[in-house]
LUMTITI-354300 format. One line per field, with one value per residue (C-alpha): residue number from 1; residue in one letter; x, y, z. Coordinates in Angstrom, 3 decimals. Layout:
! residues N
num	(NUM	...) .
residuo	(a	...) .
px	(X	...) .
py	(Y	...) .
pz	(Z	...) .
***
This chain:
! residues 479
num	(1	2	3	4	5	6	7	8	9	10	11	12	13	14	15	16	17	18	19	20	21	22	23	24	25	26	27	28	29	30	31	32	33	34	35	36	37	38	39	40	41	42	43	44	45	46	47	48	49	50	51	52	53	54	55	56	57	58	59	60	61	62	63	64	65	66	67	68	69	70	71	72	73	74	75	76	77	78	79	80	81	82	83	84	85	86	87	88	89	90	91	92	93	94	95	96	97	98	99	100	101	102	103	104	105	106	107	108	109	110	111	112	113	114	115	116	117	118	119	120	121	122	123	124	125	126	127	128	129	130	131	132	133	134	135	136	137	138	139	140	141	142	143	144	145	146	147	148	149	150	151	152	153	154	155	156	157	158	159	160	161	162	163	164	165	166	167	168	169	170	171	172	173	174	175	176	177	178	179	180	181	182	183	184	185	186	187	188	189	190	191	192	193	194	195	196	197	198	199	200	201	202	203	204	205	206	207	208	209	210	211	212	213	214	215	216	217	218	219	220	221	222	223	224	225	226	227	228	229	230	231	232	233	234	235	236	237	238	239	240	241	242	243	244	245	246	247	248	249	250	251	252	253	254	255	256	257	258	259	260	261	262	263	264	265	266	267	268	269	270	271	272	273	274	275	276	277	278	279	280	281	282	283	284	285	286	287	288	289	290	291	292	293	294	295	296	297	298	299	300	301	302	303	304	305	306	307	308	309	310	311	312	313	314	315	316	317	318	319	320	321	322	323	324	325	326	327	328	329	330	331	332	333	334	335	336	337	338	339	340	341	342	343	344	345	346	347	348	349	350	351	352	353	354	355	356	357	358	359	360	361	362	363	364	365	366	367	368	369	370	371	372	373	374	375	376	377	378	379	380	381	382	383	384	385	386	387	388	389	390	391	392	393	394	395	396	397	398	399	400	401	402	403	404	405	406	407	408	409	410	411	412	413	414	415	416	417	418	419	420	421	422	423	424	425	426	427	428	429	430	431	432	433	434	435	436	437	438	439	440	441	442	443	444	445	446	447	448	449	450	451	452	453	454	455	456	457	458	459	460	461	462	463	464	465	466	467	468	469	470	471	472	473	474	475	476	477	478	479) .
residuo	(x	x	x	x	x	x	x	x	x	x	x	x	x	x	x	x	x	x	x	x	x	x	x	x	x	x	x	x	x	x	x	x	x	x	x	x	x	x	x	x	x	x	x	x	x	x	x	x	x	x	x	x	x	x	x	x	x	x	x	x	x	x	x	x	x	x	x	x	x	x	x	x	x	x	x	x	x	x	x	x	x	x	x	x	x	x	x	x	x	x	x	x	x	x	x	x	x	x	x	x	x	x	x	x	x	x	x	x	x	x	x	x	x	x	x	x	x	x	x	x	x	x	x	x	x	x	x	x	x	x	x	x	x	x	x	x	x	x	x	x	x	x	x	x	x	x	x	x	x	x	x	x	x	x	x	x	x	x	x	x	x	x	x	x	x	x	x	x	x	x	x	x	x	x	x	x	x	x	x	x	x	x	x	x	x	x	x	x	x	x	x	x	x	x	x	x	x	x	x	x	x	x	x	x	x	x	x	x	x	x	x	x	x	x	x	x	x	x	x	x	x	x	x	x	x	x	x	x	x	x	x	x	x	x	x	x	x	x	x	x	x	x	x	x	x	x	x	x	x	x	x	x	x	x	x	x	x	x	x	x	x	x	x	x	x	x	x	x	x	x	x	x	x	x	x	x	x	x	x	x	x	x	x	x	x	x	x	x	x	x	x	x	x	x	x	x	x	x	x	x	x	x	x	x	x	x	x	x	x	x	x	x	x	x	x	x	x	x	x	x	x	x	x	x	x	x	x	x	x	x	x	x	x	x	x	x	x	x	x	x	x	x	x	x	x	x	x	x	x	x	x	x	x	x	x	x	x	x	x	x	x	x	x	x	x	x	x	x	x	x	x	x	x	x	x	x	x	x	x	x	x	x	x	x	x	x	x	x	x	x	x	x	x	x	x	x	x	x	x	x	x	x	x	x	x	x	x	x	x	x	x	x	x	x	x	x	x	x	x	x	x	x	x	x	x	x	x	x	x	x	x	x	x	x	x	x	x	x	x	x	x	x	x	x	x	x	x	x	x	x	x	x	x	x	x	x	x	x	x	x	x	x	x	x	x	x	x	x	x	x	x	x	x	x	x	x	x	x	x) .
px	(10.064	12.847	10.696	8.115	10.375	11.767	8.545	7.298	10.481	9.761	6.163	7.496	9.866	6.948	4.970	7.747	9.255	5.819	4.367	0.861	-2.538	-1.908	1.711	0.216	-2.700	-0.557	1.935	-0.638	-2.094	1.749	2.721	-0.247	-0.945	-4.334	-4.362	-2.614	-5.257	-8.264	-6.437	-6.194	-10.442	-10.100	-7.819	-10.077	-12.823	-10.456	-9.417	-12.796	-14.619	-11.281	-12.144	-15.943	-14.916	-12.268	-15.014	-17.707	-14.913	-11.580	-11.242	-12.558	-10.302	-10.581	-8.624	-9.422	-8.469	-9.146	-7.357	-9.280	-8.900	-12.052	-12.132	-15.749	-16.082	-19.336	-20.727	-24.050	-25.448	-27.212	-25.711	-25.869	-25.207	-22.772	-21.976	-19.264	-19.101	-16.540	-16.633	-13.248	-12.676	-9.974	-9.731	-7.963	-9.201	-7.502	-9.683	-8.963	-10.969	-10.585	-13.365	-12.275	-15.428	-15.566	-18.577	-18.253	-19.215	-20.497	-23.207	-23.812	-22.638	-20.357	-18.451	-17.324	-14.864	-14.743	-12.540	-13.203	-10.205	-11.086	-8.773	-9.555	-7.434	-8.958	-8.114	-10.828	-11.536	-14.014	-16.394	-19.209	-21.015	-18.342	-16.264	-13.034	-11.589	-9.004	-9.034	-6.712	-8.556	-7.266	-6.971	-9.890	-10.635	-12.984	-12.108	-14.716	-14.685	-17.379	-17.949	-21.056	-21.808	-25.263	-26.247	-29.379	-31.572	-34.343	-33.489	-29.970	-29.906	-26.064	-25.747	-28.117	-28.246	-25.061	-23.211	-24.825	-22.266	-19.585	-21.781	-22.655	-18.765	-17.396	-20.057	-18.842	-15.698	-16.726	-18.477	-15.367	-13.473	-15.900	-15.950	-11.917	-12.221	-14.758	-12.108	-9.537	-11.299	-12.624	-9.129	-7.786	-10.732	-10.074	-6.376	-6.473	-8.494	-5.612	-2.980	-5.015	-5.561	-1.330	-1.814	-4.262	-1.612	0.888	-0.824	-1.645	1.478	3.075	0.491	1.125	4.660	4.349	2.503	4.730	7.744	5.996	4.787	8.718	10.396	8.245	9.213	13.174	12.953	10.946	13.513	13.890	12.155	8.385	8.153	4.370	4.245	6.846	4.770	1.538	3.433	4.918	1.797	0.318	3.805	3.505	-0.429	0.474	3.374	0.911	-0.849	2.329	3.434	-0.390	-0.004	3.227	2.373	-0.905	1.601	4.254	1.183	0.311	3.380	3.363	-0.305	1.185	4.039	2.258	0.527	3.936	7.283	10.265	8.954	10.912	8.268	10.384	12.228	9.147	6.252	2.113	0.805	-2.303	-2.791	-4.008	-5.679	-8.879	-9.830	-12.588	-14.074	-18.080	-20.324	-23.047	-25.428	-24.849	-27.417	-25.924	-22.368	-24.088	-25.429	-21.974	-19.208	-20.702	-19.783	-22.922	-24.940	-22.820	-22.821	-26.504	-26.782	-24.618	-27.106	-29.599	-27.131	-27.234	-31.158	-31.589	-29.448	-31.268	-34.375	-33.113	-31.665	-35.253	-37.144	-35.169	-35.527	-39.261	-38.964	-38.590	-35.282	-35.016	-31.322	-29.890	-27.069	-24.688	-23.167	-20.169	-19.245	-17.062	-16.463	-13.453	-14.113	-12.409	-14.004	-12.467	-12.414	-10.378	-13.644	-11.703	-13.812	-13.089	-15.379	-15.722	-19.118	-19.530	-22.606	-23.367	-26.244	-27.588	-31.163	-33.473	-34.421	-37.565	-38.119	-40.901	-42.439	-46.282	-46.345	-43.860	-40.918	-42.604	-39.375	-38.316	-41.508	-41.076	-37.683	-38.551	-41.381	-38.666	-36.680	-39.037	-40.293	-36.767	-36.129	-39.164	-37.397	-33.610	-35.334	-36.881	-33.387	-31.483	-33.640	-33.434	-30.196	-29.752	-31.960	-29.950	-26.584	-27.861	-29.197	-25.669	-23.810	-26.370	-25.573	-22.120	-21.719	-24.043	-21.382	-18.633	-20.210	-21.104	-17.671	-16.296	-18.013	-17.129	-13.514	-13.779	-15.388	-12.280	-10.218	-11.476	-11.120	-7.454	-7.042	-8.795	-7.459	-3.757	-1.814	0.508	-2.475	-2.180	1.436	2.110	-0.774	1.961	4.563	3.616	2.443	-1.343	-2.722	-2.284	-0.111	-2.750	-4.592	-1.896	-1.856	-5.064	-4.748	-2.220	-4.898	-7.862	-5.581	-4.159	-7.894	-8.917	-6.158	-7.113	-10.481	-9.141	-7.496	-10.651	-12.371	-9.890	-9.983	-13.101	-13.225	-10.786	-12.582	-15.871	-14.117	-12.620	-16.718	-17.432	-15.067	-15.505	-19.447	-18.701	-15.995	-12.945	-10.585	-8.607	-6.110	-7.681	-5.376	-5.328	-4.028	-5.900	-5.986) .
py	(-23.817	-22.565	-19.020	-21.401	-23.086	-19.721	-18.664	-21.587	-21.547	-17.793	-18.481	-21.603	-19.748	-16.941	-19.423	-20.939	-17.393	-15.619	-13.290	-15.550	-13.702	-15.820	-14.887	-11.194	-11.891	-13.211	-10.438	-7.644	-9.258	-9.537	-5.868	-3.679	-0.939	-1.289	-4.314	-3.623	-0.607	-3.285	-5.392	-2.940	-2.664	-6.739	-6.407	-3.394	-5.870	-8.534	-6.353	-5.547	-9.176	-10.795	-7.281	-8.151	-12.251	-11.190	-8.097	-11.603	-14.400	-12.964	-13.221	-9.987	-8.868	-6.127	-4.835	-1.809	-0.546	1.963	4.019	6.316	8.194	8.398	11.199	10.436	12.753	11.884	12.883	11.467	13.823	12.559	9.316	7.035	3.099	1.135	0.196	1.867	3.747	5.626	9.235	9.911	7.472	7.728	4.857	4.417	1.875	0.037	-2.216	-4.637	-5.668	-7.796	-9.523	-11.978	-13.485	-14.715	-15.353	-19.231	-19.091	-22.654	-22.257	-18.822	-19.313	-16.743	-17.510	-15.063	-14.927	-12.402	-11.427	-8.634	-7.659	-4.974	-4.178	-1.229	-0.389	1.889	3.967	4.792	6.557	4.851	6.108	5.411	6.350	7.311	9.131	8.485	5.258	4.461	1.056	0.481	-1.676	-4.283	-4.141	-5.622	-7.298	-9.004	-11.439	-12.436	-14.788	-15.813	-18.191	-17.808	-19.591	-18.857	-20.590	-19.052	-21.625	-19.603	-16.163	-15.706	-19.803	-20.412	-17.150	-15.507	-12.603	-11.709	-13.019	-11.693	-8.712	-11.319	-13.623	-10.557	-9.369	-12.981	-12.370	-9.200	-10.516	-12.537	-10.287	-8.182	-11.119	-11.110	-7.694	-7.643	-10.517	-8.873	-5.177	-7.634	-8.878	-5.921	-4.435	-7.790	-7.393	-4.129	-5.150	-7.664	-6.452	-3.902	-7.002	-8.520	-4.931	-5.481	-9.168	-7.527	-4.856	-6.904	-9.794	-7.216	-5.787	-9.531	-10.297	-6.255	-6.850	-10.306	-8.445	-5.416	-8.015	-10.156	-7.197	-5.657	-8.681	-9.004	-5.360	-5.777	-8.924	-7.284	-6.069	-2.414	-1.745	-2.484	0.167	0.591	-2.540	-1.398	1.893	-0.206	-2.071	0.856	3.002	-0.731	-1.161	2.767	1.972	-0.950	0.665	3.251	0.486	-0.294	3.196	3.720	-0.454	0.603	3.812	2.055	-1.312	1.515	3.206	-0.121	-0.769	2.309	1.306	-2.487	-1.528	1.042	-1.797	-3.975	-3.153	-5.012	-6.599	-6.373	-6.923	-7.201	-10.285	-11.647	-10.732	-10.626	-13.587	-15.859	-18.720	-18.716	-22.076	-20.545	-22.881	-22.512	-23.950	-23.247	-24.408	-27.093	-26.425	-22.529	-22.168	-24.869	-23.521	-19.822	-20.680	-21.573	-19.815	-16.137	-13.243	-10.968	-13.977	-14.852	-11.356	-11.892	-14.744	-13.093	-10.496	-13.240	-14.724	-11.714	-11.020	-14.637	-14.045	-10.568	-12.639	-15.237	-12.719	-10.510	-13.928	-15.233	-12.054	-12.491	-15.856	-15.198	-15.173	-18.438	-18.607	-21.779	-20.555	-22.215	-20.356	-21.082	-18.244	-18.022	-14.843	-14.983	-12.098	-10.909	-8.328	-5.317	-4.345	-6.038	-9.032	-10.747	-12.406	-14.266	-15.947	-18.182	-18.696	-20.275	-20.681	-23.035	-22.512	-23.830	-22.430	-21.154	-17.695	-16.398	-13.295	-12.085	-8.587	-9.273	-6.418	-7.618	-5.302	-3.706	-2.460	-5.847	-7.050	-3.815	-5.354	-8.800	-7.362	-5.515	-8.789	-11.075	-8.868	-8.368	-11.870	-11.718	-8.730	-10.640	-13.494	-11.676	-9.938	-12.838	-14.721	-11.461	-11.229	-15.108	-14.978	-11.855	-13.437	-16.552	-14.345	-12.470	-15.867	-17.315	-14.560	-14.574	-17.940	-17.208	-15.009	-17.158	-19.875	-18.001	-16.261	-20.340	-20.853	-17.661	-18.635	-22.063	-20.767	-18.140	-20.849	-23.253	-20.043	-19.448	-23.223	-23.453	-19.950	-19.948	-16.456	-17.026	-17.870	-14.025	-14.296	-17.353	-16.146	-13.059	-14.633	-16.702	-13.714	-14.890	-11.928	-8.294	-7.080	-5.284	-8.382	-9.768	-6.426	-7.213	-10.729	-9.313	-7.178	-9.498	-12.387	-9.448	-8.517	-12.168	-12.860	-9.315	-10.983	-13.423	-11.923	-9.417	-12.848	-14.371	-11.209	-10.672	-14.239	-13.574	-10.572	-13.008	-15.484	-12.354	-11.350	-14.765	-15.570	-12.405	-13.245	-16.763	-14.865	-17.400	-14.573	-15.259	-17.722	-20.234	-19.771	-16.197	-15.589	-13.223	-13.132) .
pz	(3.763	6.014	6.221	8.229	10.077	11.207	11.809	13.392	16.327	16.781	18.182	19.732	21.971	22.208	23.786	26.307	26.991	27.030	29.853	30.220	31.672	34.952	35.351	34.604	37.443	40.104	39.826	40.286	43.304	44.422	43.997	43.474	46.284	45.705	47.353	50.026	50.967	50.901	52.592	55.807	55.700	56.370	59.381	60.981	60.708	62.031	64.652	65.711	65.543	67.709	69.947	70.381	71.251	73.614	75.188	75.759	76.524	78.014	82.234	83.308	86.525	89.090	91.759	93.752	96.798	99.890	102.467	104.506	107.876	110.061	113.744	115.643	118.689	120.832	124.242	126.202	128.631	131.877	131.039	133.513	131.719	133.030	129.186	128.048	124.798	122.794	122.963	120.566	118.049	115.182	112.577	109.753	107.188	104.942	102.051	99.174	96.795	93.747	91.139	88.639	86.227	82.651	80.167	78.209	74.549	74.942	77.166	77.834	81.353	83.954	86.809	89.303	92.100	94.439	97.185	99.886	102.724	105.227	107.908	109.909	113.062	115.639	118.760	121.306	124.159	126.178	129.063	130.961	134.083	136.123	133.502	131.412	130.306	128.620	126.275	123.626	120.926	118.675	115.168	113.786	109.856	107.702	104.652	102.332	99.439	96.872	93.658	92.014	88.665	86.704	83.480	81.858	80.825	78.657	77.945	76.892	76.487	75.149	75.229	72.497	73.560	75.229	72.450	69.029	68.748	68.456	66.347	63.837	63.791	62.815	59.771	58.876	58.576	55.950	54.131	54.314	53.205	49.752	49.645	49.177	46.708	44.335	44.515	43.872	40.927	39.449	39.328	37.820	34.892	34.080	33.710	32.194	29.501	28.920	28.706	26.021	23.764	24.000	22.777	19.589	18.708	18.820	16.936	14.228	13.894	13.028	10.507	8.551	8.995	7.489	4.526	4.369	4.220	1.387	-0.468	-0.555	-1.225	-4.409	-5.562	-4.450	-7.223	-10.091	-12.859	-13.072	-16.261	-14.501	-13.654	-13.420	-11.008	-8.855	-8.534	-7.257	-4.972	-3.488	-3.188	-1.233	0.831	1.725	3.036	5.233	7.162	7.595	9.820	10.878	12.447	13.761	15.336	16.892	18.341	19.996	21.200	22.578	24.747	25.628	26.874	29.517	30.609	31.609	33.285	35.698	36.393	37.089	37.677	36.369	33.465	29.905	27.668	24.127	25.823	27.506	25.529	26.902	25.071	24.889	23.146	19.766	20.099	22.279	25.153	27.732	30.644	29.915	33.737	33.047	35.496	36.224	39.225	41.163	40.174	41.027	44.350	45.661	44.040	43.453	45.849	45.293	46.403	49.195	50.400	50.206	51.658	54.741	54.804	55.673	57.940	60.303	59.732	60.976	63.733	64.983	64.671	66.973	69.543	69.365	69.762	72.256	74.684	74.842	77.081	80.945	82.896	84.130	85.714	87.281	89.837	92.310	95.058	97.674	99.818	103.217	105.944	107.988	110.934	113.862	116.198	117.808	121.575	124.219	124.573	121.401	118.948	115.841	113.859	110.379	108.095	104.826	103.094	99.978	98.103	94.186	93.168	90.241	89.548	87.410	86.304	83.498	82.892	82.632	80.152	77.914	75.745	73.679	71.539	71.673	69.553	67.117	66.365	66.088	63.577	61.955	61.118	60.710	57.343	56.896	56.076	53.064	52.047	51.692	50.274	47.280	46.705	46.215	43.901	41.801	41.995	40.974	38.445	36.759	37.092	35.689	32.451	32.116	32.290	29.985	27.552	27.997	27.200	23.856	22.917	23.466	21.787	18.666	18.619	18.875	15.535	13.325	14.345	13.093	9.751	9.232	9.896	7.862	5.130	5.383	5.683	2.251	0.820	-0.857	-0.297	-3.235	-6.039	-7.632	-7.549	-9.172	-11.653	-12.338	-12.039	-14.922	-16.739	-16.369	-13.676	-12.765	-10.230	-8.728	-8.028	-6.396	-4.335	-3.467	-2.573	0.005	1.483	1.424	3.290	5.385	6.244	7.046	9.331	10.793	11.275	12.875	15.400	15.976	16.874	18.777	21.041	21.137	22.305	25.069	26.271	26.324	28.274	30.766	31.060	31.783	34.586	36.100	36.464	37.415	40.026	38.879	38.210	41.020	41.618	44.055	46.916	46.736	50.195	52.704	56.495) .
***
């Protein structure tokens, strides 16, 4: 009785103080490098889909400028005009110019300001009929500013064509997003199918040293003079701790596969564990569940995303240009010569433009082709690739299912089956001691059975999730 109870607190505190698959999960997706490299393919495409909205959206501005120096030497023969004109003229010009415009993801629409200072200063000399003049000109300039705003109201409507590099980046994102989750996960599976081999060694090393212990306590109490009995229990003890040495030897490599997996974990004080009582979550209606939750069709479905969204960029560029534009612009001028003139003009104007090539773009149609059989082509590929998921889930679940019931059969077996029947047979002079030698064994191989079940269970389960793509904590963080 106190053996059990002893036995009993010792899982107890296994359970409380135990490394769980979770706590294993969580710290691989904390500390693994492996992460950290997929994790830098989500912030180039994060990088580059921000890039593309700022290339469409940002305020686009320009500033140039101009200084020149211009020398004119002319000369009229048999000029008689009472006009003057310039024979030597040197100028130097001096010119500013700055653009500012921006694109709106709304509508599609662009705005642009523009701003145009010109200042040139010259010094002529002026003659006419009767010869040399001299006239010292003033400086002269000209300031012009302009808003325009257009809004395309067929082609490039909202912007569908300008914008579809952005629009296909933010989608490539997301697939990068999936594509992260599903490297994430595939690492995870493979590991964690190494933390439950650990759980199996270990779990077969209690039960053979439960057996070794029962088998040597036995022998320790038999009197001296049985000989013969003490031999057969020796020759059994000697072939269960060679399980024992092999168990150990697998639980010790174990041990160095887990840790270069994670760092800092003492795994005699806080043992891998899983519970022995197998639980699982099994979907009802696994297309529904399918539909929404699984990467490979999401990815898919993304793939259609973008089709659909070359389709609607290739059909949109076969309607006319049909541009709605308003217009405000004003000229500020002031003349040259010593007959000063300055002068102001500002013009307002709002009108529609069409434009349409009578023989159409013919590239354009090959790509809207293209797509448009594209989109048959995407369609066919994910029903596939539903319908095969489905079938591995389907058969997964089968498994577990089936595994569920030869585990409630060996249970109800070693709930029915007494350990100690041989022994108190022998003990009461009424059986062999190699019968009770083999009782050790046959309960030994049933609770080996067991265990072979249980994991086997566990590793069903680990196929399961991974199909359903639930391995990961739900608020596994990315960008």
């Amino acid at each position: 009785m106190m053996r059990f109870l002893l036995v009993s607190v010792l899982l107890l505190s296994q359970s409380v103080l135990g490394y769980s698959q979770n706590d294993f999960i969580n710290q691989l997706l904390k500390s693994h490098d492996f992460f950290e490299t997929e994790l830098i393919n989500l912030q180039i495409k994060r990088i580059e889909m921000l890039g593309d909205q700022a290339n469409y959206s940002n305020w686009d501005w320009d500033v140039s400028a101009e200084l020149g120096r211009i020398h004119k030497d002319k000369f009229k023969y048999d000029y008689t005009s009472s006009t003057d004109y310039a024979q030597n003229t040197n100028q130097t010009v001096q010119k500013i110019s700055s653009d500012l415009s921006k694109k709106f993801m709304s509508n599609g629409s662009e705005l642009i300001i523009a701003f145009d200072r010109s200042l040139p200063i010259k010094d002529e000399e002026m003659h006419d009929k009767n010869g040399y003049q001299k006239d010292k000109n003033t400086t002269e300039y000209l300031n012009d500013l302009s808003v325009n705003w257009t809004l395309p109201l067929l082609k490039n409507k909202n912007g569908l064509v300008d914008q579809k590099t952005y629009d296909l980046a933010v989608l490539d994102y997301e697939d990068e997003k999936q594509v992260l989750a599903e490297a994430q996960e595939d690492f995870i599976e493979e590991k964690v199918v190494e933390f439950i081999d650990w759980v199996d060694y270990q779990w077969q090393l209690q039960v053979v040293d439960s057996t070794i212990k029962k088998l040597a306590n036995m022998r320790d109490k038999m009197a001296s003079n049985h000989t013969r009995d003490r031999g057969i229990l020796s020759r059994s003890l000697d072939k269960h701790r060679r399980v024992q040495q092999s168990l150990k030897s697998k639980l010790k490599a174990q041990n160095t596969v887990l840790l270069g997996s994670v760092d800092g974990i003492d795994f005699e004080q806080n043992p891998p564990t899983l519970n022995q009582k197998f639980g699982v979550h099994l979907i009802g209606d696994i297309r529904q569940y399918c539909q929404s939750k699984v990467r490979d069709l999401k990815r898919i479905k993304l793939e259609i995303s973008k089709n659909n969204r070359s389709i609607e960029t290739y059909d949109n560029s076969t309607l006319p240009d049909l541009d709605f534009s308003i217009s405000a612009s004003r000229d500020d001028n002031k003349g040259n010569y010593t007959s000063y003139s300055k002068s102001s003009e500002t013009e307002y104007e709002a009108k529609l433009a069409l434009s349409y090539p009578l023989s159409g773009d013919i590239t354009n149609q090959v790509y809207l082709d293209k797509y448009r059989l594209k989109s048959r082509q995407l369609t066919l590929k994910y029903n596939n690739k539903l319908n095969d998921v489905i079938a591995d889930v389907s058969k997964s679940e089968t498994d577990i299912r089936q595994g569920q019931i030869q585990l409630s059969l060996i249970n109800e077996q070693l709930q029915a089956l007494n350990p100690y029947y041989e022994l108190n047979l022998y003990v009461n002079n009424q059986s062999d001691i190699r019968f009770v030698a083999n009782e050790a064994d046959d309960y030994q191989a049933l609770k080996f059975e067991k265990i072979d079940t249980l994991i086997g269970l566990y590793k069903d389960k680990l196929e399961y999730d991974s199909l359903l793509d639930r391995l990961l904590p739900v608020k596994n963080p990315t960008l």
